[in-house]
N, C-alpha and C positions, 0 to 999 in steps of 0.2 A: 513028140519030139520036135523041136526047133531047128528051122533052115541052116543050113550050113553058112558061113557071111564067108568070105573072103577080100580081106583088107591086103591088096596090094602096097610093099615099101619098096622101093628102089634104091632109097638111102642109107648110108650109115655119116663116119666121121666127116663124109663130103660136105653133109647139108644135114646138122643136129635137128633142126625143127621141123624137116622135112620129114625126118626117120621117127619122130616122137609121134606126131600127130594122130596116123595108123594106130600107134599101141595103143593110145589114148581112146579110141572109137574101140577098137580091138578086146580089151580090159573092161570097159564099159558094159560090153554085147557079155563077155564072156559071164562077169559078176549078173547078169540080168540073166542067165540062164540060157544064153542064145551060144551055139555050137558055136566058134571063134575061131577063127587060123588067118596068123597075118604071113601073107608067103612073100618072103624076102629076095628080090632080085637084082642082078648088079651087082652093089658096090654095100647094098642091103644083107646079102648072103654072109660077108664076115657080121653080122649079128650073131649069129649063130656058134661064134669061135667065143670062148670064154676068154673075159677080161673087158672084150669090147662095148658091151651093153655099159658095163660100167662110167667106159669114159667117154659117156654122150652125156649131157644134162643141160635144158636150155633157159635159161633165168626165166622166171614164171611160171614154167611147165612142171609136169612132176617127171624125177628122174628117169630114165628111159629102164634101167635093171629093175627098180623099184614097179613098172607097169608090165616088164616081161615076169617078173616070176607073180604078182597080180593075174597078169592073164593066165597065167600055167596052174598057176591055183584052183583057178576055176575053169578047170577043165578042156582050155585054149592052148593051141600050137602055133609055131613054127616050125612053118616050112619054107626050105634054100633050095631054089632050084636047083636043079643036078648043072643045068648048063653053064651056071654061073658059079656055084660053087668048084666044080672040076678046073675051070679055067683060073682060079686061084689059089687052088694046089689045096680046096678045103676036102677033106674026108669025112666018111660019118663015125670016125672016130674021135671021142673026146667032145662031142658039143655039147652047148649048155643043155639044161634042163629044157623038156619039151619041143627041142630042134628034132629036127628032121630031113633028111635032105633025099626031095622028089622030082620025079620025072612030072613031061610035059604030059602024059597020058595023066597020070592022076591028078593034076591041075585041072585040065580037061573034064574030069569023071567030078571033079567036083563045083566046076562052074555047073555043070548038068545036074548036081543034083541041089543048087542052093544058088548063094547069089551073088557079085562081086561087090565094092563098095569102095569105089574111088572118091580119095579123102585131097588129092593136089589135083 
């Protein structure tokens, strides 16, 4: 079995190329066979809310929905901090495919068991 990566995103509609970049390394690991979860924090957490993957896309890049449901394909998650998601009114009800929304302990449980991989 393949280390667990974790791709930190802190972006969404604030900064498009910010919030893409992660998927892209993220989608990449996941289609290579490598355990994948980009865990979404801030302003990253509404990724996680249907509609919004959508309307990211940053000329050149490849669409940001188009590399969420790629990573989710192949066997990759997100995950919305709880502490970021709760302070804007997100639930884990209703989110996209492969969202999640976790505490800091298993953030934790999973630096410890793999690795993180800072993309900004």
């Amino acid at each position: 079995m393949s280390d667990l990566l974790l791709f930190p995103c802190s972006h969404g509609e604030d900064d498009p190329e910010r919030a893409t970049v992660p998927f892209i390394a993220a989608a990449t690991a996941a289609v290579s066979g490598q355990r994948a979860v980009v865990v979404c924090t801030v302003e990253a957490a509404w990724l996680g809310v249907p509609g919004t993957l959508e309307r990211i896309e940053v000329p050149g890049m490849p669409a940001l929905a188009d590399l969420a449901r790629q990573l989710v394909a192949s066997g990759g998650e997100l995950w919305l901090c709880s502490a970021c998601a709760v302070k804007r009114g997100i639930t884990g009800e209703g989110l996209v495919e492969g969202a999640t929304i976790v505490g800091a302990a298993r953030i934790v449980e999973a630096l410890l068991e793999g690795r993180a991989i800072t993309l900004t």
